[in-house]
C-alpha positions as CSV (number, residue, x, y, z in Angstrom):
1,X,15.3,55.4,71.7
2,X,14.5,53.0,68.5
3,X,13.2,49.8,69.8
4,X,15.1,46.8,68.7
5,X,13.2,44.8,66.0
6,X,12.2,40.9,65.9
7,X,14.7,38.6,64.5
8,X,12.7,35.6,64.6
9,X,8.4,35.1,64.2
10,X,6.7,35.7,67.5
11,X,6.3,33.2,69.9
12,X,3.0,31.1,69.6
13,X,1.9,31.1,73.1
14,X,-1.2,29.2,72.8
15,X,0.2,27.1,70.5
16,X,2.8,26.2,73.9
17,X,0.2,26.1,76.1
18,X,-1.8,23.6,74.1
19,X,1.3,21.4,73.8
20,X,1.9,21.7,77.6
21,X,-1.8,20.7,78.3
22,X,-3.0,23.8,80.1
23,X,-6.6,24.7,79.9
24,X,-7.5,27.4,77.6
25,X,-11.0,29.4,77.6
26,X,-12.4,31.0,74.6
27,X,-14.7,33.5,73.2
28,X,-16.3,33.0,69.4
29,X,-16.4,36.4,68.2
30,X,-18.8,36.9,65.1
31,X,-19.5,40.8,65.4
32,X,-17.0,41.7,62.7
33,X,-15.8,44.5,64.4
34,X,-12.6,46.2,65.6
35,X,-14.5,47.8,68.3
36,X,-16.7,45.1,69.4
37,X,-13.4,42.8,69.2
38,X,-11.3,45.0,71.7
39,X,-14.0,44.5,74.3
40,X,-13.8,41.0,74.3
41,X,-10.1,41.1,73.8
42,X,-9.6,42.9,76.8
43,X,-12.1,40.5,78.8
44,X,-10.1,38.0,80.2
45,X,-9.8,35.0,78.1
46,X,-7.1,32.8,76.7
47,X,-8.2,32.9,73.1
48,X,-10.6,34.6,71.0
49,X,-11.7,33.5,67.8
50,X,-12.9,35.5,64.8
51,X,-15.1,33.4,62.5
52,X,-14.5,34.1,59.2
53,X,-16.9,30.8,58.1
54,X,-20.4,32.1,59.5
55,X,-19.8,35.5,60.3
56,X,-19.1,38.4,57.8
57,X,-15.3,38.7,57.9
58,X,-13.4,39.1,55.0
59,X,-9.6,39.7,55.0
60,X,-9.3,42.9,56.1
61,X,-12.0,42.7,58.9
62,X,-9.4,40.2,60.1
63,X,-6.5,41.8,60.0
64,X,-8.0,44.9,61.6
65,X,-9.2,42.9,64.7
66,X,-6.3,40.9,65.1
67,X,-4.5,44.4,65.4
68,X,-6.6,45.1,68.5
69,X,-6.9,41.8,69.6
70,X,-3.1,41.0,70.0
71,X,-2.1,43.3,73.2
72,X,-4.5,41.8,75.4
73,X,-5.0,37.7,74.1
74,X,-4.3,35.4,71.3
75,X,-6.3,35.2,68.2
76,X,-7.6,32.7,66.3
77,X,-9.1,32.6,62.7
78,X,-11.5,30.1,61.7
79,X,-11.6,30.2,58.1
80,X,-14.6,29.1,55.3
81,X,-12.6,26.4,54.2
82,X,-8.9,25.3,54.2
83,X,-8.1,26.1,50.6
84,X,-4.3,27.1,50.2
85,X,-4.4,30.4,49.3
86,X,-6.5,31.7,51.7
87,X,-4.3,30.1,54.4
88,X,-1.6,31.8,52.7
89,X,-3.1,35.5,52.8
90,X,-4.8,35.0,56.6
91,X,-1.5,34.0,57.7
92,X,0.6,36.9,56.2
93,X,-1.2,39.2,58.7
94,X,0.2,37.5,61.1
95,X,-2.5,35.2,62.2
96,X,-0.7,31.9,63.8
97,X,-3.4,29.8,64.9
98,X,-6.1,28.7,62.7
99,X,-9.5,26.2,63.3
100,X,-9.9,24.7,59.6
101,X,-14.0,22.7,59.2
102,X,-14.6,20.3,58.2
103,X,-11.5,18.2,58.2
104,X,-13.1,14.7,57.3
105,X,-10.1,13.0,56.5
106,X,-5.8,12.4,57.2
107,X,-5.2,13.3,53.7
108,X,-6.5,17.0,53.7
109,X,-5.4,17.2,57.6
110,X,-1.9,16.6,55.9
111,X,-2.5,19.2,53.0
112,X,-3.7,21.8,55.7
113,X,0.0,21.3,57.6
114,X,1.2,21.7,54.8
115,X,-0.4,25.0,53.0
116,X,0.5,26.9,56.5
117,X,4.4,26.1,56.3
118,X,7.3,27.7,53.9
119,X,9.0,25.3,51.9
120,X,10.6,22.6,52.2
121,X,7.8,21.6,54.6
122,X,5.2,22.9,53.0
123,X,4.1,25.2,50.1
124,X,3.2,28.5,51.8
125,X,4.2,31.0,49.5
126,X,7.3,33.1,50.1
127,X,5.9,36.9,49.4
128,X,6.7,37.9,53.3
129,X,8.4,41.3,52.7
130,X,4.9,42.5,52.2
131,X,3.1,41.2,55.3
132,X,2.1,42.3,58.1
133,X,3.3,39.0,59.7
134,X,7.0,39.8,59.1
135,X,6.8,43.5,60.4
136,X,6.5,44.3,56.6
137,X,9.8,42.9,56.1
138,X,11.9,44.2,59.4
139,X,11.8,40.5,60.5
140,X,15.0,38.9,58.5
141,X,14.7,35.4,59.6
142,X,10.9,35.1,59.9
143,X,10.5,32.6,57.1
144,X,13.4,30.9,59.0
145,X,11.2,30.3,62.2
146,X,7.8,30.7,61.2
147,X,7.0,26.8,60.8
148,X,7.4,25.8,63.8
149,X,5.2,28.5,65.8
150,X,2.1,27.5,63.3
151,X,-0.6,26.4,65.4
152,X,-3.4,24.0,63.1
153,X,-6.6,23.0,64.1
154,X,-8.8,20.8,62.5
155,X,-12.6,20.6,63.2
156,X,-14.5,17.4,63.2
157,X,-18.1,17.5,62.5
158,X,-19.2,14.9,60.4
159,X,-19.7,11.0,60.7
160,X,-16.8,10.6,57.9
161,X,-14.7,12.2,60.3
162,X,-15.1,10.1,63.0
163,X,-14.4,7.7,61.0
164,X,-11.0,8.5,60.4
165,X,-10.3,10.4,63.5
166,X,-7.8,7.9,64.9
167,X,-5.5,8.6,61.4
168,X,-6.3,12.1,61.3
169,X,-5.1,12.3,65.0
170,X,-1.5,10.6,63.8
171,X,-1.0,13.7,61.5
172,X,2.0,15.6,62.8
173,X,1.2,19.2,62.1
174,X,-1.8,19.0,63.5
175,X,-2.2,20.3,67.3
176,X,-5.8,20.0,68.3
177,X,-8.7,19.1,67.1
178,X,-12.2,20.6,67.8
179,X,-15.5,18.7,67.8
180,X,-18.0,20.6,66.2
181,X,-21.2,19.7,67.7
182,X,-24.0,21.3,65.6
183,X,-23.0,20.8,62.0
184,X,-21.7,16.5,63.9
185,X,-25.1,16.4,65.1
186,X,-27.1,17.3,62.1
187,X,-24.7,14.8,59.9
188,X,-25.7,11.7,62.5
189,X,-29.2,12.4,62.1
190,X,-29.9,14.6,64.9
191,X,-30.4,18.3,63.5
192,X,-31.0,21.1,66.0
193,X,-30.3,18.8,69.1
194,X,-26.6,19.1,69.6
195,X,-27.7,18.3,73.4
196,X,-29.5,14.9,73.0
197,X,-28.0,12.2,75.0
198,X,-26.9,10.1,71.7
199,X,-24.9,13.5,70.6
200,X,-23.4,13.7,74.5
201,X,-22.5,10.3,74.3
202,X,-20.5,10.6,70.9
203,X,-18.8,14.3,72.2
204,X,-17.6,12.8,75.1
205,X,-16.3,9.9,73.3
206,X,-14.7,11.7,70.4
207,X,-13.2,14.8,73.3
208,X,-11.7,11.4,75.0
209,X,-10.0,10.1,71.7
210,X,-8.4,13.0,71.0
211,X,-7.1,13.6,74.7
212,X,-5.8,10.4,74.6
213,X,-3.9,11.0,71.6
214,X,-2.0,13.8,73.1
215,X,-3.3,16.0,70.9
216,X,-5.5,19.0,72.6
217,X,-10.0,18.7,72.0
218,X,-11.6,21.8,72.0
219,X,-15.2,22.3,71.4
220,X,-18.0,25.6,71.8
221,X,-20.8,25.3,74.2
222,X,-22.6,27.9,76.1
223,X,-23.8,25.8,78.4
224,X,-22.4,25.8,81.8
225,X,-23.4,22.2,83.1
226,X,-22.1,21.2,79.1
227,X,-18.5,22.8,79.8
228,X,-18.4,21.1,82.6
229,X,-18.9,17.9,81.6
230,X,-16.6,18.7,78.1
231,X,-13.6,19.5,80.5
232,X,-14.4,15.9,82.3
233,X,-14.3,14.1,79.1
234,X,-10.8,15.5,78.3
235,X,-11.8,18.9,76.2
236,X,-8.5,21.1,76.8
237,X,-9.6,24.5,75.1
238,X,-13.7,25.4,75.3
239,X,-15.0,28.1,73.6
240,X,-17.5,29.1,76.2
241,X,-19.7,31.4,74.9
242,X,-20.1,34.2,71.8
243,X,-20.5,37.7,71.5
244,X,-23.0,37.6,69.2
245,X,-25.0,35.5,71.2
246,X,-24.4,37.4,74.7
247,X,-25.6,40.8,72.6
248,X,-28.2,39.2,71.4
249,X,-29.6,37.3,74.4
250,X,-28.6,40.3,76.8
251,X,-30.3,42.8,75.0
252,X,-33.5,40.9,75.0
253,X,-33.4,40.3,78.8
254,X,-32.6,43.7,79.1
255,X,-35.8,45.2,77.0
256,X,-38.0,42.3,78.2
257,X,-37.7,43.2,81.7
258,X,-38.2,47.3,81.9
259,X,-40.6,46.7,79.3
260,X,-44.1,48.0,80.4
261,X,-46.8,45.6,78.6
């Protein structure tokens, strides 16, 4: 029996579960790989992102993940930067959510919201029947619905930022916003020591601003004690660890203990 197409875009479920306050866990995923990605999507989290700004994925190492990725849990691309056009093509394979850095002001919060929505709301261009995102055209009123399951988040990570956090917070469009602790520490004068007690003190500040706005914080730290204390200070969505960096530090463990010296 043919199954019944989509009328309508998909449902953005983390998107509703960030707007009904629920606490999401994460996985940064910078392997670049189908394969790899699977794994983790299978793994039990809320959300997985695929880094697209330090990690080597280009457009179709996206789209090739988020086809595995979607069965099990909810992707989310972070892009290099937040230029228009590359909003344009990451969404058209029907990528929801996005983490934009480097969002240092309410103006170019504004201009994100609006380069990830179709006209009249925005300026997301209208090429659909060719996307992925529209199930290559069997979804007639996608462009119709789309707007309102776009999930944007913007990443704060610089002192500028901070700055302007509390107008950059009234943006409507604009449904979390994650603190960026490495790239925030090094801009405040404190390079390589994201856990210093100045940099905890100005995370847990900044995660309560943002809680308080009623918009959802989110942040990445690997350390347990750290997530703890993120989720006490009002974070909402943690990436708690990578799988890069569990590889990486697994693998070592691993050889460093059968090792014979």
């Amino acid at each position: 029996m043919r199954k019944t197409e989509h009328m309508s875009a998909p449902k953005n479920l983390f998107k509703d579960a960030l707007a009904q306050g629920q606490r999401q866990i994460g996985l940064w995923m910078g392997l670049a790989d189908p394969y790899a990605s699977e794994i983790v999507a299978r793994s039990g989290f809320d959300w997985v992102l695929i880094d697209g700004e330090h990690s080597p994925n280009d457009l179709a190492a996206i789209v090739r993940q988020v086809q595995v990725i979607e069965p099990h849990t909810h992707p989310v691309v972070r892009l290099p930067m937040g230029e228009p056009w590359l909003i344009k093509q990451v969404l058209d394979t029907g990528v929801q959510s996005l983490l934009i850095p480097m969002v240092n002001s309410a103006a170019e919060a504004r201009a994100l919201v609006r380069a990830m929505r179709y006209p009249p709301e925005g300026i997301r261009g209208m090429g659909g029947a060719l996307a992925r995102a529209t199930n290559f055209g069997r979804t007639p009123d996608y462009a119709a619905t789309a707007n309102d399951e776009m999930c944007l988040i913007v990443q704060v990570e610089t002192g500028a930022a901070l700055e302007a956090l509390d107008e950059i917070l009234e943006v409507e469009g604009v449904d979390g916003v994650f603190v960026g602790p490495a790239d925030l520490s090094a801009d405040l004068g404190f390079p390589g020591r994201a856990d210093a007690p100045e940099m905890r003190k100005v995370v847990a500040e900044t995660l309560g601003r943002i809680a308080a706005s009623g918009k959802a914080a989110g942040i990445i730290d690997f350390s347990e004690d750290a997530i703890e204390g993120h989720f006490d200070a009002g974070a909402q969505f943690v990436a708690v660890g990578s799988d890069v960096t569990f590889l990486s530090r697994g693998l070592s463990a691993l050889s460093a203990k059968w090792r014979v010296s």
